[in-house]
Backbone as JSON Lines, residues from 0, in Angstrom:
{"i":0,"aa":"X","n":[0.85,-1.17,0.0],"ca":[0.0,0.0,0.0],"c":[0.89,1.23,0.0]}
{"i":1,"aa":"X","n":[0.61,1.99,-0.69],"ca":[1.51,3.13,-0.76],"c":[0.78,4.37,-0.78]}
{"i":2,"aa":"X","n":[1.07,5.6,0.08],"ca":[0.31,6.99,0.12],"c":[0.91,7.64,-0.53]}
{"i":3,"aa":"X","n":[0.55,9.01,-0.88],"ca":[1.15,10.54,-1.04],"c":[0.82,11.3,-0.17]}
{"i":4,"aa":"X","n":[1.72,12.36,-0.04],"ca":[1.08,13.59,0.74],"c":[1.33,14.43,-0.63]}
{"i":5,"aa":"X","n":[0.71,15.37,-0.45],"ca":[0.17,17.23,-1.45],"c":[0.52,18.0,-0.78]}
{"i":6,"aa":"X","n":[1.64,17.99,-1.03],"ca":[2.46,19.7,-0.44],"c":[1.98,20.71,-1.01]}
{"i":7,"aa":"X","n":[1.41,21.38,0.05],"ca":[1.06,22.88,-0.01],"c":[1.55,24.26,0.89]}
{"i":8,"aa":"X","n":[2.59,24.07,0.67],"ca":[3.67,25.15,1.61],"c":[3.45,26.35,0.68]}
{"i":9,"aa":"X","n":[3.86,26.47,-0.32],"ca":[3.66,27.87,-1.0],"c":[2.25,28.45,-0.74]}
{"i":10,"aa":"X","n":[1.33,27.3,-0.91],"ca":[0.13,28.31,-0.84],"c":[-0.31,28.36,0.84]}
{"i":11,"aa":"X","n":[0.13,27.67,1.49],"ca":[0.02,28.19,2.92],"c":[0.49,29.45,3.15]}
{"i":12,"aa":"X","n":[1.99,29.48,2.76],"ca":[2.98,30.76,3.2],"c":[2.26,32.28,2.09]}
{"i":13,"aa":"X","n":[1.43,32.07,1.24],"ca":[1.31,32.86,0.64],"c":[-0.09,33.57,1.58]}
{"i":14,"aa":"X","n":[-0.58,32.45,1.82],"ca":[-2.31,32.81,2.82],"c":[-1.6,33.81,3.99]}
{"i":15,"aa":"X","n":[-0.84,33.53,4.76],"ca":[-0.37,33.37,5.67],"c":[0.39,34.58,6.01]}
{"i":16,"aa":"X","n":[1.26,35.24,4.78],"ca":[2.34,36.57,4.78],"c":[0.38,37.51,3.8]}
{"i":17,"aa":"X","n":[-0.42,37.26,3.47],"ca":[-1.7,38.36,3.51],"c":[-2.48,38.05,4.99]}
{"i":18,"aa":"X","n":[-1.73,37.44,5.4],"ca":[-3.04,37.35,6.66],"c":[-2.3,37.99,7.71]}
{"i":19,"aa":"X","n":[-1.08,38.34,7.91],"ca":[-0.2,39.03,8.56],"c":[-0.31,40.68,7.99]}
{"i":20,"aa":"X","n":[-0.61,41.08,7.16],"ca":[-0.7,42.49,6.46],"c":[-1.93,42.96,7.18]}
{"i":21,"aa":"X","n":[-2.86,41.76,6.35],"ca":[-4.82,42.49,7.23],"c":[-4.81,42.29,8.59]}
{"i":22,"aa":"X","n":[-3.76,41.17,9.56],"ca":[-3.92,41.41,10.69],"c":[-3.46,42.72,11.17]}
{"i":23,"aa":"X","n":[-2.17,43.18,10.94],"ca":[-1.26,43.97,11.33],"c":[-2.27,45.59,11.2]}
{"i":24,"aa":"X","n":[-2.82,45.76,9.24],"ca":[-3.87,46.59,9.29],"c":[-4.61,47.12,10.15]}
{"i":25,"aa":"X","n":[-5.35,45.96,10.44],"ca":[-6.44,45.99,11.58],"c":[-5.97,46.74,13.2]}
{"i":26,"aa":"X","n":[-5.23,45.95,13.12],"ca":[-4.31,46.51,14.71],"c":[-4.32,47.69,14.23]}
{"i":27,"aa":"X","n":[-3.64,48.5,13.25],"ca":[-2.72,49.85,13.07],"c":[-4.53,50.56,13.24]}
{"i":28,"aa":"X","n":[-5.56,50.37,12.46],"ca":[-6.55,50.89,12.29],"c":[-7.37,51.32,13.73]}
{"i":29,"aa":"X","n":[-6.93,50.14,14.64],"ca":[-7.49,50.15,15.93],"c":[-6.53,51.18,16.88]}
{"i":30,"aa":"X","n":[-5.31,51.45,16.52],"ca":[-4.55,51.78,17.21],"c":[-4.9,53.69,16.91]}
{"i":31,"aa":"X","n":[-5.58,54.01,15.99],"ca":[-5.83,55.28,15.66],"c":[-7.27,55.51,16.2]}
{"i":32,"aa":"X","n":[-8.22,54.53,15.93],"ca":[-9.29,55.04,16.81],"c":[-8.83,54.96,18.06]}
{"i":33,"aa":"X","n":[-7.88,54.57,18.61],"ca":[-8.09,54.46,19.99],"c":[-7.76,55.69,20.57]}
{"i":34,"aa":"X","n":[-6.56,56.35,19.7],"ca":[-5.59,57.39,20.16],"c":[-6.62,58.62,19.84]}
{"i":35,"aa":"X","n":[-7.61,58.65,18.76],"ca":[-8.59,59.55,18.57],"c":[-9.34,59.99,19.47]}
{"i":36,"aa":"X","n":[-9.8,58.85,20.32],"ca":[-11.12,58.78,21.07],"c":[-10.1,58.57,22.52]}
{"i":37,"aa":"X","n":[-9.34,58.48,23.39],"ca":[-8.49,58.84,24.27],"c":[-7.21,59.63,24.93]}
{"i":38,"aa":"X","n":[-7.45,60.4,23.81],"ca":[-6.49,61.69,24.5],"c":[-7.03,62.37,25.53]}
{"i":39,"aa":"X","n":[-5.89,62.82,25.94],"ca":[-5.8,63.49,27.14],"c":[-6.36,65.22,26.91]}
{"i":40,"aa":"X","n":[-5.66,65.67,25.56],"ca":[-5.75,66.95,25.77],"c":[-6.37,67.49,25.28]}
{"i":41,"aa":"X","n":[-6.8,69.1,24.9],"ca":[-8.24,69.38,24.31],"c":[-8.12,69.34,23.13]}
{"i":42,"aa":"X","n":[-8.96,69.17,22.04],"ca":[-8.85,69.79,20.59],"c":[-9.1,70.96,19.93]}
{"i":43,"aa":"X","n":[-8.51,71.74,20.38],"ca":[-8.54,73.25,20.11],"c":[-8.29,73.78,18.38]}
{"i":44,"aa":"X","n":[-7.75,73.32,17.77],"ca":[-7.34,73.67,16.8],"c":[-7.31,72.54,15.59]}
{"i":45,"aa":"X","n":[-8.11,71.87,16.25],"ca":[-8.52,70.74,15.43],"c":[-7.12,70.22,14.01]}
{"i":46,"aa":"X","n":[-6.56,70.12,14.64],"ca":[-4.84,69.53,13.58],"c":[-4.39,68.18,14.09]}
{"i":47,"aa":"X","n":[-3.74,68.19,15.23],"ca":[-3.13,67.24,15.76],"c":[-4.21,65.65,15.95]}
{"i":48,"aa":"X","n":[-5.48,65.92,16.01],"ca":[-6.31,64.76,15.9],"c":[-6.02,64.18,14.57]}
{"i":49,"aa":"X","n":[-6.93,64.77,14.03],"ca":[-6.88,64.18,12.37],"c":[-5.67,64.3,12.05]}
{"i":50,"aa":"X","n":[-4.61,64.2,12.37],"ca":[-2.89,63.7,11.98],"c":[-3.25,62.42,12.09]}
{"i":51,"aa":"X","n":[-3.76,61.77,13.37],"ca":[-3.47,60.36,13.88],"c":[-4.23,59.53,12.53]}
{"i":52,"aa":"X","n":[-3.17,58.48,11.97],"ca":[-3.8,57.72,10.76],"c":[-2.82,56.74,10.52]}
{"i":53,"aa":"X","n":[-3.38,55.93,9.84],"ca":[-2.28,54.94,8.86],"c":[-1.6,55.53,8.14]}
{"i":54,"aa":"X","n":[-0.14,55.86,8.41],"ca":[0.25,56.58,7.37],"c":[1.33,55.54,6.1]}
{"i":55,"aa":"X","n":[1.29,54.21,6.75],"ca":[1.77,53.34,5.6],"c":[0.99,51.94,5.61]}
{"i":56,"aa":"X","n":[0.32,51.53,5.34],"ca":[-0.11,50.47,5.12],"c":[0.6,48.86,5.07]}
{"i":57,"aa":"X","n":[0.52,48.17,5.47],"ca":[1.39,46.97,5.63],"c":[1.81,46.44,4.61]}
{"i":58,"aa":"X","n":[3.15,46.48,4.4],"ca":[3.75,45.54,3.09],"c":[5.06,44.56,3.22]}
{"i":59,"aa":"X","n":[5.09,43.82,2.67],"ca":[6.35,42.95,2.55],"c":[7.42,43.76,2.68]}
{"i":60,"aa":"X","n":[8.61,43.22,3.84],"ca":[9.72,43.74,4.03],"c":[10.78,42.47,3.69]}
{"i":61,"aa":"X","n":[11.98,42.57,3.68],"ca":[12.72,41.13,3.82],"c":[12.64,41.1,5.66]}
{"i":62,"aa":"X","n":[12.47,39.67,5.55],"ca":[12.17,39.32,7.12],"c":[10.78,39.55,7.35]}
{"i":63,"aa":"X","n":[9.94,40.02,6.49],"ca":[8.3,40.34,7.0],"c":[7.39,40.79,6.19]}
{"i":64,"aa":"X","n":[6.66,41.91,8.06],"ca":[6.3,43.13,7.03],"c":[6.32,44.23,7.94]}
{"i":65,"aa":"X","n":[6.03,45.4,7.25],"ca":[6.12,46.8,7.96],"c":[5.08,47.71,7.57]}
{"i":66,"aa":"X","n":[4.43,48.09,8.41],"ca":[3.17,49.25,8.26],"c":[4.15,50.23,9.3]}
{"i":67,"aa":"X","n":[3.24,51.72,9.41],"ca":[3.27,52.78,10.19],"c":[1.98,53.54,10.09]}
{"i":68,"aa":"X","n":[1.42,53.74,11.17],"ca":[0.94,54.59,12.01],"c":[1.58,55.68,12.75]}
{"i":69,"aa":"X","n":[0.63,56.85,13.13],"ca":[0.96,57.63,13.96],"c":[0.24,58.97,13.73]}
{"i":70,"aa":"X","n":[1.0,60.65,13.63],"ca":[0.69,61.98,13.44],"c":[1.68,61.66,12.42]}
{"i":71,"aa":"X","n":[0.93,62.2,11.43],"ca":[2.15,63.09,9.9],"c":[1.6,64.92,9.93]}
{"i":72,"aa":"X","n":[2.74,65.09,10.38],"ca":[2.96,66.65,9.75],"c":[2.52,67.25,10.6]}
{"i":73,"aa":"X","n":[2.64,67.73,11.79],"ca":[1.89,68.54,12.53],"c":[3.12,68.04,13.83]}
{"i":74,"aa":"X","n":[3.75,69.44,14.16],"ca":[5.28,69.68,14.21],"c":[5.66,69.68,15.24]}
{"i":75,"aa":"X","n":[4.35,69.8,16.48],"ca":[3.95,69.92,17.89],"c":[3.58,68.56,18.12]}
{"i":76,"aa":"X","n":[3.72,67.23,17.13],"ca":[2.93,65.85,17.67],"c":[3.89,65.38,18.88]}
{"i":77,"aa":"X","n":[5.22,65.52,18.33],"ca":[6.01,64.91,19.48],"c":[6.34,65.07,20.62]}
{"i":78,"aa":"X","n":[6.19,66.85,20.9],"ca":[6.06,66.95,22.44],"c":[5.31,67.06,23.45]}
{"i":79,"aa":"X","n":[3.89,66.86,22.38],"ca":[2.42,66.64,23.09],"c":[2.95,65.06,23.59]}
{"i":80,"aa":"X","n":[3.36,63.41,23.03],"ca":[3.27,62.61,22.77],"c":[4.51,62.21,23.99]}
{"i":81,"aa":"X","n":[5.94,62.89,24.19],"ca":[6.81,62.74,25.08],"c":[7.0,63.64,25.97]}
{"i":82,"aa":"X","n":[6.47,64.97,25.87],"ca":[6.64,66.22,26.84],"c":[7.8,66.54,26.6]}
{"i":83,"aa":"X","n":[8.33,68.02,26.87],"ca":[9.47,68.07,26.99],"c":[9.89,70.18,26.9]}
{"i":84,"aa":"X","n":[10.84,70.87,27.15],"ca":[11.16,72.0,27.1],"c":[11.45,72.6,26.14]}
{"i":85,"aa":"X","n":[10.99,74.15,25.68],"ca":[10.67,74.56,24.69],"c":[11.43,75.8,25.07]}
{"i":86,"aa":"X","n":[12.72,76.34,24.1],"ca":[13.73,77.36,24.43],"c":[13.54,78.08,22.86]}
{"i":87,"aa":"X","n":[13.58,79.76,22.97],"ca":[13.53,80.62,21.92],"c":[14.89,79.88,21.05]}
{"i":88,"aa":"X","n":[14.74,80.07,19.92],"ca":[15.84,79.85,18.78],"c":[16.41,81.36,18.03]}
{"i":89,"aa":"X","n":[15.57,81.96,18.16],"ca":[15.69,83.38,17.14],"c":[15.54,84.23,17.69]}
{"i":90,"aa":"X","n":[14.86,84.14,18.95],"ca":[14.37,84.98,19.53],"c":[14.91,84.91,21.11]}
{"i":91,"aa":"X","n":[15.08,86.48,21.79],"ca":[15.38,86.36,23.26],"c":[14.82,85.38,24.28]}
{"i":92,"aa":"X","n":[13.16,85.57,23.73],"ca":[12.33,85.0,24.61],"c":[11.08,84.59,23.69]}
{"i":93,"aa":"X","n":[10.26,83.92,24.84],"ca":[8.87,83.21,23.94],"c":[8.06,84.07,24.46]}
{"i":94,"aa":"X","n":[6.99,84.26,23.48],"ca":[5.42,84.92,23.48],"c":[4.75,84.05,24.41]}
{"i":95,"aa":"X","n":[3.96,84.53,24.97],"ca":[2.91,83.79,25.52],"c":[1.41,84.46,25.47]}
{"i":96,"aa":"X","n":[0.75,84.38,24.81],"ca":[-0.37,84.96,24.96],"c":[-1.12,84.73,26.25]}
{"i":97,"aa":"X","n":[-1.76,85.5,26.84],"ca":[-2.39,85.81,27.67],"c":[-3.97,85.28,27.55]}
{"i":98,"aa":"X","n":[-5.32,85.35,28.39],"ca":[-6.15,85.26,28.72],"c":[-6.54,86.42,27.94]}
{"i":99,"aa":"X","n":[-6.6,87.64,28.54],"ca":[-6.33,88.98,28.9],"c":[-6.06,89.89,27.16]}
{"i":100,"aa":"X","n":[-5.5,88.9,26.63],"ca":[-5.12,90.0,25.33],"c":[-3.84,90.13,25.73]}
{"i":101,"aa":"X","n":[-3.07,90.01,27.06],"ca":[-1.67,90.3,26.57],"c":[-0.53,89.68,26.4]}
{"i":102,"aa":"X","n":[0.26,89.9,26.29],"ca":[1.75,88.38,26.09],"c":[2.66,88.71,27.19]}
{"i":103,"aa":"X","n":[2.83,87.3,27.71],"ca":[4.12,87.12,28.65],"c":[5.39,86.73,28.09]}
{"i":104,"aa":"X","n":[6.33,87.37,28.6],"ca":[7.31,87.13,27.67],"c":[8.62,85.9,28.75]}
{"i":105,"aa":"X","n":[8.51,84.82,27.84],"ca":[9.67,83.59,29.06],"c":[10.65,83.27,28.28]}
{"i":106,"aa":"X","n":[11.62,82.42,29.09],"ca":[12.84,82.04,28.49],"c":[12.76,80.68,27.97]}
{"i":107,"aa":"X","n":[11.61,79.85,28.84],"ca":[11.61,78.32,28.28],"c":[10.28,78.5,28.78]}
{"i":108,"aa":"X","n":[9.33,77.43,28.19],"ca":[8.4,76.63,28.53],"c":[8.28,74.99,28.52]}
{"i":109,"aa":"X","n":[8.13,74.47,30.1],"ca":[7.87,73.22,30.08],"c":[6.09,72.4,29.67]}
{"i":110,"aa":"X","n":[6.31,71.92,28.48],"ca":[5.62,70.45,28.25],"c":[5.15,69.65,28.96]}
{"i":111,"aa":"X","n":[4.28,69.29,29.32],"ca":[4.2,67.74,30.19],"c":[3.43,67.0,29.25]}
{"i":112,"aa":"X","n":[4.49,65.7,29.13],"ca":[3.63,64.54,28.39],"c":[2.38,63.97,28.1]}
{"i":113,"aa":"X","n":[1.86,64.24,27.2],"ca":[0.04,63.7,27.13],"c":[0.43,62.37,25.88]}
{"i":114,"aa":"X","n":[0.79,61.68,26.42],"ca":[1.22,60.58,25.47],"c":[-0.77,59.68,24.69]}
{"i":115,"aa":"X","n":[-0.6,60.04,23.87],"ca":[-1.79,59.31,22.57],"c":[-1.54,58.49,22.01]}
{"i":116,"aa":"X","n":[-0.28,58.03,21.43],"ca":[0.0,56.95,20.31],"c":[0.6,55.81,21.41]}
{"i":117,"aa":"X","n":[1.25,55.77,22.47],"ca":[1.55,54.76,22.96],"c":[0.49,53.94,23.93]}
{"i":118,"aa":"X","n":[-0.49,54.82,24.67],"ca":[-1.28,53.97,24.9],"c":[-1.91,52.94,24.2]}
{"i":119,"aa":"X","n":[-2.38,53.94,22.9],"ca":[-3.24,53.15,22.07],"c":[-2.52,51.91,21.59]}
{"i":120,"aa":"X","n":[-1.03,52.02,21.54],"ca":[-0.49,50.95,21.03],"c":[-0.28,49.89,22.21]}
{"i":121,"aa":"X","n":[-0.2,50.14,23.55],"ca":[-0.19,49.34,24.54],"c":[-1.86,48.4,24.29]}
{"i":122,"aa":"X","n":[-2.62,49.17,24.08],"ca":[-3.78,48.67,24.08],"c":[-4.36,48.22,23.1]}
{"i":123,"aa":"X","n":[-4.12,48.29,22.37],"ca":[-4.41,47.44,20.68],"c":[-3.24,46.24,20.48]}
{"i":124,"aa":"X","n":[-2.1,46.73,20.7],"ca":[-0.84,45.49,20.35],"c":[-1.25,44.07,20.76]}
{"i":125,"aa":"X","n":[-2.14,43.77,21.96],"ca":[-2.15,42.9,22.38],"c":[-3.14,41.56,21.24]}
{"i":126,"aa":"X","n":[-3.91,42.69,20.63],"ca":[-4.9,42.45,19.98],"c":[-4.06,41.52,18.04]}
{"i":127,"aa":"X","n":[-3.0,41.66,18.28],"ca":[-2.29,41.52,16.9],"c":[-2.29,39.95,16.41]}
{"i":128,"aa":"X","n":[-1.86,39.19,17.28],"ca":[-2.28,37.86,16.79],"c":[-3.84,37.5,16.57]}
{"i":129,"aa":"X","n":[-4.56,37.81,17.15],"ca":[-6.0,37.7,17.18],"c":[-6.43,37.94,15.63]}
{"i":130,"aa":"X","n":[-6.12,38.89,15.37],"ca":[-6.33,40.0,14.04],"c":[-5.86,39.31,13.05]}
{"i":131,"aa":"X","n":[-4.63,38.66,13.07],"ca":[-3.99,37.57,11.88],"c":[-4.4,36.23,11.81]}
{"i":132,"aa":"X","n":[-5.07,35.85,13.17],"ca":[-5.48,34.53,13.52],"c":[-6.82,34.6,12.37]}
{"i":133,"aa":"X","n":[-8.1,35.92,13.0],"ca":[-8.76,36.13,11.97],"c":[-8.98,36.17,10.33]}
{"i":134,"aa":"X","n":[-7.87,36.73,10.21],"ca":[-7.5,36.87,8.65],"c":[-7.25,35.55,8.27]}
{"i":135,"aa":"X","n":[-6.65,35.02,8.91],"ca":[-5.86,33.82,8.27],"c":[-7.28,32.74,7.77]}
{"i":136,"aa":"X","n":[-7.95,32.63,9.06],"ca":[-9.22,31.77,8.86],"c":[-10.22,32.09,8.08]}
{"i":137,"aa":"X","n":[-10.16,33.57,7.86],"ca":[-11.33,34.02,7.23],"c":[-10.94,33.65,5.57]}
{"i":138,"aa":"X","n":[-9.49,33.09,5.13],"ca":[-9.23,33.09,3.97],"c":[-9.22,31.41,3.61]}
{"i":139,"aa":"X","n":[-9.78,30.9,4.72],"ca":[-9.98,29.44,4.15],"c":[-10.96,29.36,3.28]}
């Protein structure tokens, strides 16, 4: 009596490196509503929200793959996101506008961290195998 087996490695590994993209997707997608809908600080000027997005979509890397998320372009994301001190460059001192209509004039201003993108990523990351587990099955 004699068997075969039907190797199907290519088309596993092929299911398998798209089911890692739509998982990874999914996460990155979750990781922006989250950071949308849980910040800390106000939206005054309505910019720095609508930054938060997919700003690369998941693709084949060697060794994988690689998406990005986060703020694009909005120049203030990072020290809302790590906090940190803010010293004139050109100038003696910094403006500060007032309540009042008038400006205070300082040498530095301290930041305090309102971190948005890392929670959300603490709190979605966990979610990443789940998301590929999904994909993967949903492509049987």
């Amino acid at each position: 009596m004699s068997s075969s087996l039907k190797w199907n490695g290519d088309a596993i590994t092929k299911k398998m490196r798209a089911a890692v993209k739509e998982g990874m997707n999914a996460t990155m997608a979750d990781c922006v509503v989250h950071a949308k809908n849980n910040h800390t600080w106000k939206n005054d000027q309505h910019t720095l929200e609508p930054s938060i997005a997919v700003a690369e979509y998941a693709h084949d890397v060697p060794g994988g793959a690689k998406g990005v998320w986060g703020s694009q372009d909005v120049e203030y994301a990072l020290i809302h996101e790590l906090g940190g001190v803010i010293v004139p460059v050109r100038a003696k001192a910094l403006a500060i506008p007032q309540p009042d209509g008038s400006v205070r004039m300082v040498q530095s201003v301290t930041i305090p961290a309102r971190p948005y993108l890392r929670p959300a990523a603490d709190a979605q990351y966990p979610n990443l195998v789940k998301n590929i587990r999904k994909a993967f099955e949903q492509r049987s």
